[in-house]
NUKOLDREN-858984 format. One line per 8 residues: their letters; for each residue y, x, z of N, C-alpha, C, CB. Coordinates in steps of 0.2 Angstrom, whole numbers. Last residue first. Glycine has a CB too. Layout:
N
A = Y:X:Z:Y:X:Z:Y:X:Z:Y:X:Z; ... $
//
This chain:
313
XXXXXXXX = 213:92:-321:218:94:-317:217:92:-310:224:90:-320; 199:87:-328:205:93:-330:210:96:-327:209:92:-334; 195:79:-319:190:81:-327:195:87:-329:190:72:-335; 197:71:-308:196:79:-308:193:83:-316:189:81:-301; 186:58:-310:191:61:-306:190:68:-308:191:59:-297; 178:49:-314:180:54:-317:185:56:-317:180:53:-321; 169:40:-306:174:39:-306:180:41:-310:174:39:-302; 156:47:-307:156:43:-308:162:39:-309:154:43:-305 $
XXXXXXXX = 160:61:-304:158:60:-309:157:52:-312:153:64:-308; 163:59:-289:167:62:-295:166:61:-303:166:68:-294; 152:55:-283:156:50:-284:163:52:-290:158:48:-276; 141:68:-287:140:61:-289:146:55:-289:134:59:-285; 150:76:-277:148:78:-287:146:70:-288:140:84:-290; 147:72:-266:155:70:-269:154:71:-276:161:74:-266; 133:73:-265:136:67:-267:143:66:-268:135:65:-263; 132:88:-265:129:83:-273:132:76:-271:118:81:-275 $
XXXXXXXX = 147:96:-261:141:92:-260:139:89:-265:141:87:-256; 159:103:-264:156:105:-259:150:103:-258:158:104:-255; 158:102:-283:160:101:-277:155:103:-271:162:95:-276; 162:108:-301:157:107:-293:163:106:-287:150:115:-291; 164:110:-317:167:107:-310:161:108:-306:169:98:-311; 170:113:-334:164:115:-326:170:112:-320:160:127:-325; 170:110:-350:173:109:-342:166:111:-338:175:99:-338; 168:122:-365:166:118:-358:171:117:-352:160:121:-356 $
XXXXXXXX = 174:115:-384:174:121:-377:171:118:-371:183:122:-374; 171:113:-400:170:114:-393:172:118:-388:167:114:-392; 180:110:-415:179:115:-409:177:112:-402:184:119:-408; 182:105:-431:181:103:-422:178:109:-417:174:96:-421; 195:110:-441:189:112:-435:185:109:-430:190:117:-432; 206:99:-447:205:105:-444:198:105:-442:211:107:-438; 210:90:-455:205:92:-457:206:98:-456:204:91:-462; 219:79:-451:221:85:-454:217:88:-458:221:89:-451 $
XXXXXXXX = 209:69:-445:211:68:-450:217:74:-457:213:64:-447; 209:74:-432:203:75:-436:206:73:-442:197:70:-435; 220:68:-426:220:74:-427:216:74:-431:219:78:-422; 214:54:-426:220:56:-429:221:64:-430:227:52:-423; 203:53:-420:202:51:-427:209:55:-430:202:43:-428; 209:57:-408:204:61:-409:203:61:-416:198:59:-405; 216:44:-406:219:49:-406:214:54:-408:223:50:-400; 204:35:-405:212:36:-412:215:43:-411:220:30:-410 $
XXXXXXXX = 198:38:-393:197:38:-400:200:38:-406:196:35:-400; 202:55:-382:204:45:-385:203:44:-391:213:42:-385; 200:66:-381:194:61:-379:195:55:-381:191:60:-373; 208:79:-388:208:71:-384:202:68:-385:214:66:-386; 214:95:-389:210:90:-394:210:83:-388:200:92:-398; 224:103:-397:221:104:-387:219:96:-388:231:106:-377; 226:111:-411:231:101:-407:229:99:-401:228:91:-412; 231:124:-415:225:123:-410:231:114:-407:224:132:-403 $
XXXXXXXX = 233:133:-427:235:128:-426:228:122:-421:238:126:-433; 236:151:-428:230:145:-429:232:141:-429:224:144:-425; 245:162:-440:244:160:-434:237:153:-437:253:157:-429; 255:167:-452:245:168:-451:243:167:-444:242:177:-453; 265:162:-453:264:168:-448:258:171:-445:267:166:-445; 260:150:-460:264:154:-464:264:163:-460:273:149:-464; 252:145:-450:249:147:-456:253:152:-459:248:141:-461; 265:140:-444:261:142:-440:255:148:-445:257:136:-435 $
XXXXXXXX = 271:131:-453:274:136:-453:267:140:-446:282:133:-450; 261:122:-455:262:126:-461:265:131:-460:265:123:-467; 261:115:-443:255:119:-445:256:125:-450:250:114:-447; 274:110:-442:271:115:-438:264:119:-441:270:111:-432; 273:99:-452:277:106:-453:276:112:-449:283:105:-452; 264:92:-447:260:93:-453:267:102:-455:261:83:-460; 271:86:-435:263:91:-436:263:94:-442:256:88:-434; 279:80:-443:282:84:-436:275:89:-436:285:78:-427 $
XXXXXXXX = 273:69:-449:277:74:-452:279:79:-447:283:70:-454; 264:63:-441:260:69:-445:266:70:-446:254:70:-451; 276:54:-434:273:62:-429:268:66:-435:268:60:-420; 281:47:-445:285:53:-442:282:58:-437:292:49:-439; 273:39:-453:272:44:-453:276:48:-450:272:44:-458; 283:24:-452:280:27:-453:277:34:-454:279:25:-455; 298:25:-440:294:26:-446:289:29:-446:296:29:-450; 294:16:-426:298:25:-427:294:20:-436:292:37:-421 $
XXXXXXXX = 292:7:-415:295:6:-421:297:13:-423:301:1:-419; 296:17:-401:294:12:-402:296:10:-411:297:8:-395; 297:33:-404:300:28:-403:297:23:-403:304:28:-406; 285:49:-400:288:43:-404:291:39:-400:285:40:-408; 279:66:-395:282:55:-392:285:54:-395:287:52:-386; 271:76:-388:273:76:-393:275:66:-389:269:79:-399; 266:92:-382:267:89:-381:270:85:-387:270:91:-376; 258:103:-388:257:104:-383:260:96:-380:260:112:-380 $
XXXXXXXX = 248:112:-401:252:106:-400:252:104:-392:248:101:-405; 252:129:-402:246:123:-397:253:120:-400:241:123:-385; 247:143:-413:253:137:-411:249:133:-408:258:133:-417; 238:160:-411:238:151:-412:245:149:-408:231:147:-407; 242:173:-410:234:171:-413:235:162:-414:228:173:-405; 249:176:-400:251:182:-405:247:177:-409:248:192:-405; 257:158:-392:254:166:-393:253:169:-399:249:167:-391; 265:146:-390:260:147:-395:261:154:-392:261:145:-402 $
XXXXXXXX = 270:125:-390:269:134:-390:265:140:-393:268:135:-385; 280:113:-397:275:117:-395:276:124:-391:272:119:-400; 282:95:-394:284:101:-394:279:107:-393:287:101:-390; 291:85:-404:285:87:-402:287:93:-400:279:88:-407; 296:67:-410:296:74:-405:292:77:-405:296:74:-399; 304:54:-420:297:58:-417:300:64:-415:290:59:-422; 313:49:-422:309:43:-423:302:46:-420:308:39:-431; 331:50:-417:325:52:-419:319:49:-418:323:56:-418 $
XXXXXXXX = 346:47:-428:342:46:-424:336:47:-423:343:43:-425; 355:50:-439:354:56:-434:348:51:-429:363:60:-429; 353:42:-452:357:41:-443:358:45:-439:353:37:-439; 344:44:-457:349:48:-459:354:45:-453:350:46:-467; 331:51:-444:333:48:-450:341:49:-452:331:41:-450; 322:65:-439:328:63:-441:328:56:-446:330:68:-444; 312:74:-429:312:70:-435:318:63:-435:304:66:-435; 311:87:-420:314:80:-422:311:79:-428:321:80:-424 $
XXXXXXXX = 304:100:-410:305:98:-419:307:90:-417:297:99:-425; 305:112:-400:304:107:-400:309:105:-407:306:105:-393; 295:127:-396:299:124:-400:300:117:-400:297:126:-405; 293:142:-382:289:136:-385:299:134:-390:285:129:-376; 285:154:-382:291:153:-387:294:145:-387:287:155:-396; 280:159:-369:278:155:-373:282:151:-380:277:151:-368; 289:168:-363:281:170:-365:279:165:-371:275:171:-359; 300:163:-356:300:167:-365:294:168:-367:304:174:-366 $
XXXXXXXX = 301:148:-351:296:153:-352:297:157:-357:290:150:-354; 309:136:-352:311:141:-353:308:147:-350:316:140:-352; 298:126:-354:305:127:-362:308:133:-361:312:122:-362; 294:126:-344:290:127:-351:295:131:-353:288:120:-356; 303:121:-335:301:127:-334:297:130:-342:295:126:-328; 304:107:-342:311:112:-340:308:121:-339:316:109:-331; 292:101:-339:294:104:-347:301:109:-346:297:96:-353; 293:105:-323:287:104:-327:289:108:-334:286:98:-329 $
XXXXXXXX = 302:93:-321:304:100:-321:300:104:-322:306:102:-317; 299:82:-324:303:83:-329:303:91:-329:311:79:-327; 279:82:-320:287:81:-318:291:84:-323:289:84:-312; 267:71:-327:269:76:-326:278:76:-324:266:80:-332; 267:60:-336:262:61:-329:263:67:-327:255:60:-330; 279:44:-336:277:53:-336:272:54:-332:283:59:-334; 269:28:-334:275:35:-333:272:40:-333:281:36:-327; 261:15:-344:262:23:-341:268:25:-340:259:28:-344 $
XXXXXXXX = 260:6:-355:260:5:-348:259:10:-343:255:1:-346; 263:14:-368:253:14:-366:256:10:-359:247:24:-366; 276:12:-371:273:10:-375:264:9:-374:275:13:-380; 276:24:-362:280:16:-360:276:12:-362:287:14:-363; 274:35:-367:269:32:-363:272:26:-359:267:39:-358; 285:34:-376:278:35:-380:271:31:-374:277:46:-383; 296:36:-370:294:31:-371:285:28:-375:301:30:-375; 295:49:-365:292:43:-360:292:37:-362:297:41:-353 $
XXXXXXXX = 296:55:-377:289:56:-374:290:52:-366:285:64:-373; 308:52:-380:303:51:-384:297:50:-382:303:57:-387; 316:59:-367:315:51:-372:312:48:-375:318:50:-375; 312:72:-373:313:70:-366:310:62:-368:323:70:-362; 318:77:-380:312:76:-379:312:72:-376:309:80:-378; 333:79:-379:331:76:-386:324:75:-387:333:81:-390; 330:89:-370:334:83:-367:334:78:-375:344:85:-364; 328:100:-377:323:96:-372:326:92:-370:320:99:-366 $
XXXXXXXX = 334:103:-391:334:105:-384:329:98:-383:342:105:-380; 328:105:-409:330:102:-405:330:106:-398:326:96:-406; 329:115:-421:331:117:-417:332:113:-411:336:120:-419; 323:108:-433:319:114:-428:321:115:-423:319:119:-431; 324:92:-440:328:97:-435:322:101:-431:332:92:-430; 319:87:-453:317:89:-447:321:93:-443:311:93:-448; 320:68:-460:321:77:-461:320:80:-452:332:80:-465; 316:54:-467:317:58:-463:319:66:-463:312:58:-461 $
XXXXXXXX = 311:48:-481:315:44:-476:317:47:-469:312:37:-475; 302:57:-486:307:54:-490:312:49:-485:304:49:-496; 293:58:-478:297:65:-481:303:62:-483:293:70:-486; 285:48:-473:291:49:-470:298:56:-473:288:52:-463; 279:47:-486:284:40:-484:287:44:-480:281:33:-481; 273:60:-483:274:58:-490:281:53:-489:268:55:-495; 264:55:-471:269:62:-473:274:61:-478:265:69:-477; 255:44:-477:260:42:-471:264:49:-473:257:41:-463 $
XXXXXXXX = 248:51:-489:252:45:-488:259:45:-486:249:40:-485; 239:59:-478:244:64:-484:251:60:-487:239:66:-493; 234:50:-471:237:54:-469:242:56:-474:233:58:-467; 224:43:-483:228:40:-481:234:43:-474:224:36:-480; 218:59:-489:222:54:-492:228:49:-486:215:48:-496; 218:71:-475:215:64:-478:219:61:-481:211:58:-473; 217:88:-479:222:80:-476:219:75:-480:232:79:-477; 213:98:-487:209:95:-481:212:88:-477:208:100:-474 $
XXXXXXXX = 221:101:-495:215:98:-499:212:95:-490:210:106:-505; 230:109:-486:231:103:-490:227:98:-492:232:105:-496; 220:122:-484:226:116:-477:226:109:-482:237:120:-474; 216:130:-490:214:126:-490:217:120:-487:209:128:-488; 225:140:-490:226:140:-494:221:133:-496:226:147:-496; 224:146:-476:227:143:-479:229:139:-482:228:145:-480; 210:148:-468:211:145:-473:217:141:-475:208:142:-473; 219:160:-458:212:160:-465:212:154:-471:205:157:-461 $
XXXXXXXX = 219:147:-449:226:152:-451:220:156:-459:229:159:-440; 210:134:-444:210:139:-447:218:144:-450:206:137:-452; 215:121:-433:214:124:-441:216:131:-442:220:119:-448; 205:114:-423:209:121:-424:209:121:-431:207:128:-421; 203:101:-410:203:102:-417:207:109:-419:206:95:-421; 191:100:-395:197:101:-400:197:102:-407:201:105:-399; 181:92:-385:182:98:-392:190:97:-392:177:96:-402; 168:97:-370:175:94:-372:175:96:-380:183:99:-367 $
XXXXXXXX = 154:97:-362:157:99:-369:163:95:-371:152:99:-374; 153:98:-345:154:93:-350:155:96:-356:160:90:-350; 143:103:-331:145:102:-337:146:100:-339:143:103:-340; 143:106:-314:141:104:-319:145:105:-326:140:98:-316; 135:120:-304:140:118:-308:139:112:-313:142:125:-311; 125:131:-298:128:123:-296:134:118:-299:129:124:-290; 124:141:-303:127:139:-297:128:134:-294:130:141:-297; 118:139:-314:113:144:-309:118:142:-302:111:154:-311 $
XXXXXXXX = 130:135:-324:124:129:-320:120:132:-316:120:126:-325; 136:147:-322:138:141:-320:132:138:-318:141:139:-325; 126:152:-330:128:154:-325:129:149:-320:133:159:-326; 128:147:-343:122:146:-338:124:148:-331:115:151:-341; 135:144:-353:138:142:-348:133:145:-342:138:134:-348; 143:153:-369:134:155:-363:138:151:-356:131:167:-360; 154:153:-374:149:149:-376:143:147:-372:147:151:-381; 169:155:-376:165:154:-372:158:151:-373:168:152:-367 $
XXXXXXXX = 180:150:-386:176:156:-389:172:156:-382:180:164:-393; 188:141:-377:184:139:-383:178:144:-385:190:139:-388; 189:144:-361:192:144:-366:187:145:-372:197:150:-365; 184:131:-352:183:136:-351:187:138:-360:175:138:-348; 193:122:-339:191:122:-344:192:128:-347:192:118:-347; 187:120:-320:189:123:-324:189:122:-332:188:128:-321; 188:116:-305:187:111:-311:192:115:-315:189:102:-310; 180:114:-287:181:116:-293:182:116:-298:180:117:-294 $
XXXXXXXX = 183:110:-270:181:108:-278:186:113:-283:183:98:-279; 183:118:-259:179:110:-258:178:107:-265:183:102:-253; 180:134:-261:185:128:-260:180:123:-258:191:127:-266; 178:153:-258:174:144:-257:179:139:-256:170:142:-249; 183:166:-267:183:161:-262:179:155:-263:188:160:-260; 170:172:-280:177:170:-278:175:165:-270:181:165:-285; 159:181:-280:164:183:-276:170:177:-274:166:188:-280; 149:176:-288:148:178:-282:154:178:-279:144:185:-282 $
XXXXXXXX = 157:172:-298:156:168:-296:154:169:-290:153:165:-299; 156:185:-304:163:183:-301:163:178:-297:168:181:-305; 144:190:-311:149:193:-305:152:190:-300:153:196:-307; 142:180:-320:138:181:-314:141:184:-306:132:186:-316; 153:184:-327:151:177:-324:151:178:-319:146:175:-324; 148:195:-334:153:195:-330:157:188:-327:157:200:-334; 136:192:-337:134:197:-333:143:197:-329:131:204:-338; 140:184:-348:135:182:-343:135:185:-338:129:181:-346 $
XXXXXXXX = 148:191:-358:150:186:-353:145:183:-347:152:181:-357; 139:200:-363:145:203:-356:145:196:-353:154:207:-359; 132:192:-368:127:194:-365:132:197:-359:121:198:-370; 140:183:-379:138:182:-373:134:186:-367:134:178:-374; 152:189:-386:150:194:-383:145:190:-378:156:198:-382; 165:186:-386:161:182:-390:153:184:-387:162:184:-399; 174:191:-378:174:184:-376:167:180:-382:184:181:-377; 180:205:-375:174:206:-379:169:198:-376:170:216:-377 $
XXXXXXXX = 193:204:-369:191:204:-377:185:204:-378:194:210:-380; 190:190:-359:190:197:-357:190:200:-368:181:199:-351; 193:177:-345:195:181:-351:194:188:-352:200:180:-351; 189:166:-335:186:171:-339:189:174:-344:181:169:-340; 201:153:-333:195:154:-332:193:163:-332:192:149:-335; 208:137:-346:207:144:-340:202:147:-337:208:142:-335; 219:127:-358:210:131:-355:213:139:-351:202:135:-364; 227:120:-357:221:119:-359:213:122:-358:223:119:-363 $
XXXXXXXX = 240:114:-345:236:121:-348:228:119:-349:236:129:-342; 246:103:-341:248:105:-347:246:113:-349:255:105:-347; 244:108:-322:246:105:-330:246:108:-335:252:102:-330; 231:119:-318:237:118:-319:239:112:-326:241:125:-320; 214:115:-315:219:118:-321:226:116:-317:217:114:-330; 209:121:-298:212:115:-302:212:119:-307:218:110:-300; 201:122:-283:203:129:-290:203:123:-294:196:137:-293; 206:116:-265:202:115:-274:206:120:-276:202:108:-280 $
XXXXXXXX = 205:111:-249:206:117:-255:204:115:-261:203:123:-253; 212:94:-246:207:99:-249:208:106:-249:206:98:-256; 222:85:-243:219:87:-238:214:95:-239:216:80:-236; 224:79:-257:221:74:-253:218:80:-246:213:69:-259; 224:94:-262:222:89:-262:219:86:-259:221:88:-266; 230:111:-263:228:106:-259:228:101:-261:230:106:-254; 224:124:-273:231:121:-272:226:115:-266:236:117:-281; 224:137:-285:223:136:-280:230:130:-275:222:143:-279 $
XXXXXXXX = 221:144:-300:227:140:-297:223:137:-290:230:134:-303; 218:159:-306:214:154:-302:220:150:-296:206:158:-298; 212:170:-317:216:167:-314:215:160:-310:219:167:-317; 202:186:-322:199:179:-318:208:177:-317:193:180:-309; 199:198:-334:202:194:-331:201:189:-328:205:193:-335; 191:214:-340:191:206:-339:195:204:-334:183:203:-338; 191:226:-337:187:225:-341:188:218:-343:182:226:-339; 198:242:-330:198:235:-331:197:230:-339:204:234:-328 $
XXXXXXXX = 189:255:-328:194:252:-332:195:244:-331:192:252:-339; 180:261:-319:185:262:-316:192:260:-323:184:269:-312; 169:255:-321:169:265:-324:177:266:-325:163:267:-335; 175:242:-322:169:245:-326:171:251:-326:167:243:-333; 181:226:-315:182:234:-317:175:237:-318:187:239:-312; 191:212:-317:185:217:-316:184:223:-319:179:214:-318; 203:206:-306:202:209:-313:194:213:-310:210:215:-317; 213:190:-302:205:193:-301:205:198:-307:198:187:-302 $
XXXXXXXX = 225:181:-296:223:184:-299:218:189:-299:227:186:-300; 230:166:-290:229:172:-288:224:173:-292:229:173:-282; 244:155:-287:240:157:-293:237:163:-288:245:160:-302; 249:138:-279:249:145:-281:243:148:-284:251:149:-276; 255:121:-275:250:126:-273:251:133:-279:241:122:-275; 264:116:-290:259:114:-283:254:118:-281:255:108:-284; 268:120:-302:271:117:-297:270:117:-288:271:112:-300; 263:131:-313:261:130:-306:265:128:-302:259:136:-302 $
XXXXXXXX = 270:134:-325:264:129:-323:264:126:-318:259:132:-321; 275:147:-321:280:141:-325:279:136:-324:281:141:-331; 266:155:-320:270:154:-316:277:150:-317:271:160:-314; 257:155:-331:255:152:-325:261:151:-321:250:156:-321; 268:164:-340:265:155:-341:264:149:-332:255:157:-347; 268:176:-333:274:171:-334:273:164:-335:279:174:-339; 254:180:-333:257:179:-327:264:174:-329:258:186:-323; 242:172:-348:250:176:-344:252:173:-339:258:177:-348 $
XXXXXXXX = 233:163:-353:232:168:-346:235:173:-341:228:171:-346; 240:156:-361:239:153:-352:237:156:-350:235:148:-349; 240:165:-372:247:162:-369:246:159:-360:249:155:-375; 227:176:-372:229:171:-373:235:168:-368:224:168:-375; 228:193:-377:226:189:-370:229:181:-373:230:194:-362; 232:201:-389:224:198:-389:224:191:-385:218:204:-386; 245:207:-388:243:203:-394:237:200:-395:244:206:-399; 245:211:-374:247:209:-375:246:204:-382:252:212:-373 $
XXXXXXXX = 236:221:-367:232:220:-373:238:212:-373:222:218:-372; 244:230:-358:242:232:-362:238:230:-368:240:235:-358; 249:216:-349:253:219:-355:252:224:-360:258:221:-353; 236:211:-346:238:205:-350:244:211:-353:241:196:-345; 234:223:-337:230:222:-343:233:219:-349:224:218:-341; 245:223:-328:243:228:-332:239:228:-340:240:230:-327; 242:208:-322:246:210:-327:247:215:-331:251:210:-325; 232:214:-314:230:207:-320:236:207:-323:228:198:-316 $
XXXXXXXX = 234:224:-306:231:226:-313:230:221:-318:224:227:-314; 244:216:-297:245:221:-303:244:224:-307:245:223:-303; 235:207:-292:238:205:-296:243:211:-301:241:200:-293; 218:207:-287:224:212:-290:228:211:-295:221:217:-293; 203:205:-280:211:201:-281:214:207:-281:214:196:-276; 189:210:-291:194:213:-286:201:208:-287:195:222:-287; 173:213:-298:178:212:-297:183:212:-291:177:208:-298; 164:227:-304:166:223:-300:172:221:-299:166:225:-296 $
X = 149:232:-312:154:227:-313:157:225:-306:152:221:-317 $
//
């Protein structure tokens, strides 16, 4: 097993297995991403195929080198089809980590179906187990019966006092989701041009939905994306005062249509309590995934960790 920076084969691959490789590990995504600092690409090769994927956002902080997630990408790192498969993943770990360059900090989340960290921790890596919620594309036919009563409610009240516009632009978002983080004593934490690049990624289809009253006025946003395998709930904002139920109405359609195209519905899950309750409430999957981070030194690991700087971005 060797790996190698080759950004020609890292595309090669991502277009030869174009319906498997997941939406963040496309060269066009990353490169939509990456405001700050730049991407560079790693493939491993076996008996002279390329076997597995490394991407790795690279950028300066506070002075630093670090390997960061890029905004608004949920998971990075290792990708290869045979991702269940611990005994490759381990071995092709082991590999990479020998090789990649040395920064001052590292902080990656590793994509879901990743399970064997060990390596990692033989290097010196620490651990978190993050989750998220995925509903099943499989269980169609089950989605319904899984929404909690008092959820199914709130849908129901907004269905009758709202309708959905599919086709919203981003300037119809926009609003939504600064006022959402108005309402928490926060500005955007990400730049406008950021969602402008998203939006217009063709790799990422991405969609932005309304929720209408009869006003034309909108009470909720969201926006997604998604690949051959799963829609991500990627961004979303209400109005101060919105009707009840207007963002499960905006999710609850995305999902069905995502189901409908036998896709997953992956909500890139949150550590905030309500909000974590709130997705859960679908009655999707809790799924884990792992962060790994290390720094140059056990004591900057210790003040990092302490302070909980770097947990994703």
């Amino acid at each position: 097993m060797v790996w190698k920076e080759d950004l020609a084969a890292y595309i090669q691959f991502c277009e030869a297995n174009a319906a498997s490789v997941p939406l963040f590990y496309q060269p066009s995504w990353l490169e939509a991403v990456i405001i700050n600092g730049s991407c560079r690409f790693w493939v491993a090769e076996k008996s002279g195929e390329t076997v597995a994927i490394f991407a790795g956002h690279y950028r300066k902080k506070y002075g630093l080198k670090v390997l960061l997630m890029p905004q608004l990408t949920p998971y990075m790192g290792i990708w290869t089809i045979r991702i269940q498969d611990d005994e490759w993943m381990r071995d092709l770990t082991t590999t990479l980590l020998q090789q990649l360059p040395s920064v001052f900090f590292i902080s990656l989340c590793l994509y879901p179906g990743i399970k064997d960290v060990m390596p990692w921790k033989w290097k010196g890596y620490q651990q978190q187990t993050r989750f998220t919620y995925i509903i099943d594309a499989a269980e169609k036919s089950e989605y319904h019966k899984g929404i909690q009563g008092k959820l199914h409610n709130h849908i129901k009240y907004a269905t009758e006092r709202l309708t959905i516009d599919t086709n919203a632009d981003l300037q119809a978002l926009l609003p939504l989701v600064k006022d959402s983080f108005t309402q928490q004593g926060l500005s955007l934490p990400y730049p406008e041009k950021l969602l402008e690049k998203i939006v217009a990624c063709k790799t990422a289809k991405a969609r932005i939905t309304l929720a209408l009253d009869h006003n034309h006025e909108a009470h909720a946003a969201l926006l997604t994306v998604e690949d051959a395998h799963t829609v991500y709930n990627l961004v979303s904002g209400r109005k101060n005062q919105a009707v009840r139920g207007a963002m499960p109405l905006l999710l609850n359609e995305a999902i069905e249509r995502a189901m409908d195209e036998g896709k997953n519905f992956d909500f890139e899950g949150s550590s905030i309590q309500r909000i974590a309750t709130f997705f859960a409430s679908f009655g999707g999957k809790l799924t884990p995934f792992h962060h790994v981070y290390r720094s140059a030194n056990r004591l900057t690991d210790a003040i990092i960790a302490l302070i909980g700087k770097y947990k994703a971005q």
